[in-house]
C-alpha positions as a Python dict, from the first residue, in 0.01 Angstrom:
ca = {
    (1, 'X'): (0, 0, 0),
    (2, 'X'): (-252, 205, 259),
    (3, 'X'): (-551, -90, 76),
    (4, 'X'): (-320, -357, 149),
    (5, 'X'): (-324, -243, 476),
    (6, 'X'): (-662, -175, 551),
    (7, 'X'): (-793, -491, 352),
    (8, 'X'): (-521, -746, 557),
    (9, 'X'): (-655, -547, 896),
    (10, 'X'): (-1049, -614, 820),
    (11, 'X'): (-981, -997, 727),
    (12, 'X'): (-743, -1016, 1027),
    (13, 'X'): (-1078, -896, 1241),
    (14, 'X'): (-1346, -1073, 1059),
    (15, 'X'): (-1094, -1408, 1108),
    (16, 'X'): (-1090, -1312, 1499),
    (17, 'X'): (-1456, -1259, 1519),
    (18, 'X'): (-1541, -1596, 1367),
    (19, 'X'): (-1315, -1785, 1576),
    (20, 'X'): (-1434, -1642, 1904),
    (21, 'X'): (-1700, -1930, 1905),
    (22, 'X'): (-1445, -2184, 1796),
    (23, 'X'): (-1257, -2072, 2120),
    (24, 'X'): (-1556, -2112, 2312),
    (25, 'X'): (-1488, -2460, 2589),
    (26, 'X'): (-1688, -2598, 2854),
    (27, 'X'): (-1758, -2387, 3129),
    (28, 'X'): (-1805, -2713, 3342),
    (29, 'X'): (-1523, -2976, 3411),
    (30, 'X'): (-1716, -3272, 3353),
    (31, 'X'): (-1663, -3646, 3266),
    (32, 'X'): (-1911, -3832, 3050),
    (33, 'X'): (-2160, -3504, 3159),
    (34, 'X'): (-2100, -3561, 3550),
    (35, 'X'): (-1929, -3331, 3733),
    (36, 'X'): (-1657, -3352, 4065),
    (37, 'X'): (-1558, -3705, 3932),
    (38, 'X'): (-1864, -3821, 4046),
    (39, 'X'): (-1758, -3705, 4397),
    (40, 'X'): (-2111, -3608, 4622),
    (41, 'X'): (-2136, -3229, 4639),
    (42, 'X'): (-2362, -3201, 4970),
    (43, 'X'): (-2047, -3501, 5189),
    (44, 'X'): (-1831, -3216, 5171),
    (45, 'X'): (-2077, -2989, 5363),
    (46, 'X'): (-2244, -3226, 5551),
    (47, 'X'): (-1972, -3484, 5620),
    (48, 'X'): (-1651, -3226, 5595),
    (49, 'X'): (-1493, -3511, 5358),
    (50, 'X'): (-1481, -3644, 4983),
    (51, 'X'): (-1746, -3891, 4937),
    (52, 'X'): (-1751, -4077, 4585),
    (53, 'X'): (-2138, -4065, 4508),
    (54, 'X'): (-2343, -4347, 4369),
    (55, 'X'): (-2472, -4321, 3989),
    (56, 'X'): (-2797, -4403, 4081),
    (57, 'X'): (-2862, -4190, 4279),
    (58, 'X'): (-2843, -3850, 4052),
    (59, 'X'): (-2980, -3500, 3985),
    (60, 'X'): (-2909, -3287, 3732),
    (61, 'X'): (-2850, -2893, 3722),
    (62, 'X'): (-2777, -2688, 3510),
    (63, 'X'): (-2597, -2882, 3265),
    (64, 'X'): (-2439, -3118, 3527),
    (65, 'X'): (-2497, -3443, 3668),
    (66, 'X'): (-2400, -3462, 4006),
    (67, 'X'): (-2340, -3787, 4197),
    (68, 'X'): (-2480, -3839, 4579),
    (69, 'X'): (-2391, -4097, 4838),
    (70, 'X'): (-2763, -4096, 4963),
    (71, 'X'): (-3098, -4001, 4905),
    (72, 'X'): (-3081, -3732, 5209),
    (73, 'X'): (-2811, -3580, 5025),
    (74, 'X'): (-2978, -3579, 4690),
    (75, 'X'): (-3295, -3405, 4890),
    (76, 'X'): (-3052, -3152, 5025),
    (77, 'X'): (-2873, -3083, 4668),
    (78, 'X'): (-3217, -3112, 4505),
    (79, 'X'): (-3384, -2828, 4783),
    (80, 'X'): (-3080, -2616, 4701),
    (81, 'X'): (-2849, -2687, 4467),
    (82, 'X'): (-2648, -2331, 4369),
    (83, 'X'): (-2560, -2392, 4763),
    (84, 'X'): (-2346, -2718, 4667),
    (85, 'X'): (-2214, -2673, 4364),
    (86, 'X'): (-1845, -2576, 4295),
    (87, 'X'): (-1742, -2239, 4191),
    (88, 'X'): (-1615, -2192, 3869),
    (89, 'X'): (-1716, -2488, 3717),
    (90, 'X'): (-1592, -2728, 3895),
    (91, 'X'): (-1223, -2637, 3787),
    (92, 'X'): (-933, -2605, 3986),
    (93, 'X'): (-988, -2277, 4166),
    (94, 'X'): (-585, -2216, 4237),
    (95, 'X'): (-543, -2248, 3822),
    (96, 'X'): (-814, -1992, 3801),
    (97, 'X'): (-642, -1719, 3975),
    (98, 'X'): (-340, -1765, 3715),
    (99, 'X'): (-560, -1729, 3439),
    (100, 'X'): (-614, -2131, 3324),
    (101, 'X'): (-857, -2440, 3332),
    (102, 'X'): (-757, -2719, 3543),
    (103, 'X'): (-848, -3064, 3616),
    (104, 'X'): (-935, -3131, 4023),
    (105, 'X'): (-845, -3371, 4273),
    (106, 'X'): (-1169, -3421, 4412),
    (107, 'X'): (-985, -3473, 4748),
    (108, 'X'): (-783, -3115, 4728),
    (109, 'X'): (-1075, -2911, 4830),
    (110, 'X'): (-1203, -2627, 5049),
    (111, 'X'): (-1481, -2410, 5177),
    (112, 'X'): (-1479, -2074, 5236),
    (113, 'X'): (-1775, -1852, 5300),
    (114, 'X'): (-2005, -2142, 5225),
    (115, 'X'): (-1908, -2203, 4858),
    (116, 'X'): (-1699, -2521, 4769),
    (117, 'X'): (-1350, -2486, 4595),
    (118, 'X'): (-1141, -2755, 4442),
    (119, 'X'): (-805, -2748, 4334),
    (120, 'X'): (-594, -2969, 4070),
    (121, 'X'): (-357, -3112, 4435),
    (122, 'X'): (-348, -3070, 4773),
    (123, 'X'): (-3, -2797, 4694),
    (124, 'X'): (-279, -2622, 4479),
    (125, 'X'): (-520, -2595, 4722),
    (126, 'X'): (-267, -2445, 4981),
    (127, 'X'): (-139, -2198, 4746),
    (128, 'X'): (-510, -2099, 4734),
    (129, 'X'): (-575, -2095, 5105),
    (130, 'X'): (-251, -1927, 5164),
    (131, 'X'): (-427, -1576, 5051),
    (132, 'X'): (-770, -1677, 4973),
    (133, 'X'): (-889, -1326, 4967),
    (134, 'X'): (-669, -1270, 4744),
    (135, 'X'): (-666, -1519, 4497),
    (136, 'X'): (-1044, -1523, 4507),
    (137, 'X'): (-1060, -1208, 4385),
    (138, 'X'): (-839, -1295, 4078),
    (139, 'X'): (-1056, -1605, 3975),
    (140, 'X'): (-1295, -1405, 4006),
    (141, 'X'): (-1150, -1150, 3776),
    (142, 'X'): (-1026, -1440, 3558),
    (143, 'X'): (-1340, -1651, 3538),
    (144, 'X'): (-1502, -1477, 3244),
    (145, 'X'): (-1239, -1538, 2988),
    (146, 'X'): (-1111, -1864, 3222),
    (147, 'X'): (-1434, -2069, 3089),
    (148, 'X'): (-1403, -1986, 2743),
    (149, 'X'): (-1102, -2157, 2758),
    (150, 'X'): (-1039, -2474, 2519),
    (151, 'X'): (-731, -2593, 2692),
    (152, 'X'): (-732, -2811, 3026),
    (153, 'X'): (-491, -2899, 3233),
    (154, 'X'): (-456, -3288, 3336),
}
């Protein structure tokens, strides 16, 4: 019996090991490899409001494509892009803090201490904002094991 044991708990662990890659999803919400819906990064700094950018005018970092409304705001992004880019992958920020992957609104947004946030609604977003020290900390916490995360939320 104490073999059976032993023998069932190192398959049980050599099972969990090899599926940890399996497990493995996209750190980056994207669609079709763009990210924020094709929303412009650098309008919600520079214009304080949701811009849908243009597909030909592009740049891509670090995995991402990322949509701008104009050429200044593709030199700004280009210049500096870890400035515009959202935190934690461009995934609901709100779902983050309770330990999922979200899809955004790219209207349910937020800035705080210079980064971008969005959020999967406008409720979302307030329930984020409502204790934002708070709840950054815990996405914080959460992100690690957040993006390895197969499941999305739509």
């Amino acid at each position: 019996m104490r073999h059976f044991v032993i023998r069932a708990a190192a398959t049980a662990l050599t099972l969990a090991t090899l599926a940890v890659p399996a497990l493995a999803g996209p750190a980056k919400n994207l669609v079709d490899g763009v990210a924020l819906h094709g929303f412009d990064p650098v309008a919600y700094f520079v214009d304080h409001k949701p811009t849908k950018g243009d597909p030909s005018i592009a740049s891509t970092y670090d995995g991402a494509t990322y949509e701008f409304a104009s050429k200044e705001h593709k030199a700004l992004f280009d210049a500096a892009p870890a400035k515009y880019v959202p935190v934690y992958g461009g995934y609901c920020a709100f779902a983050v803090t309770e330990g999922i992957k979200a899809d955004i609104d790219p209207y349910a947004y937020a800035i705080n201490d210079g980064k971008l946030y969005v959020n999967f609604s406008v409720e979302a977003r307030d329930a984020f904002q409502a204790h934002v020290a708070d709840n950054s900390h815990k996405a914080e916490a959460n992100w690690p094991t957040v993006k390895t995360l197969d499941k999305v939320y739509r």
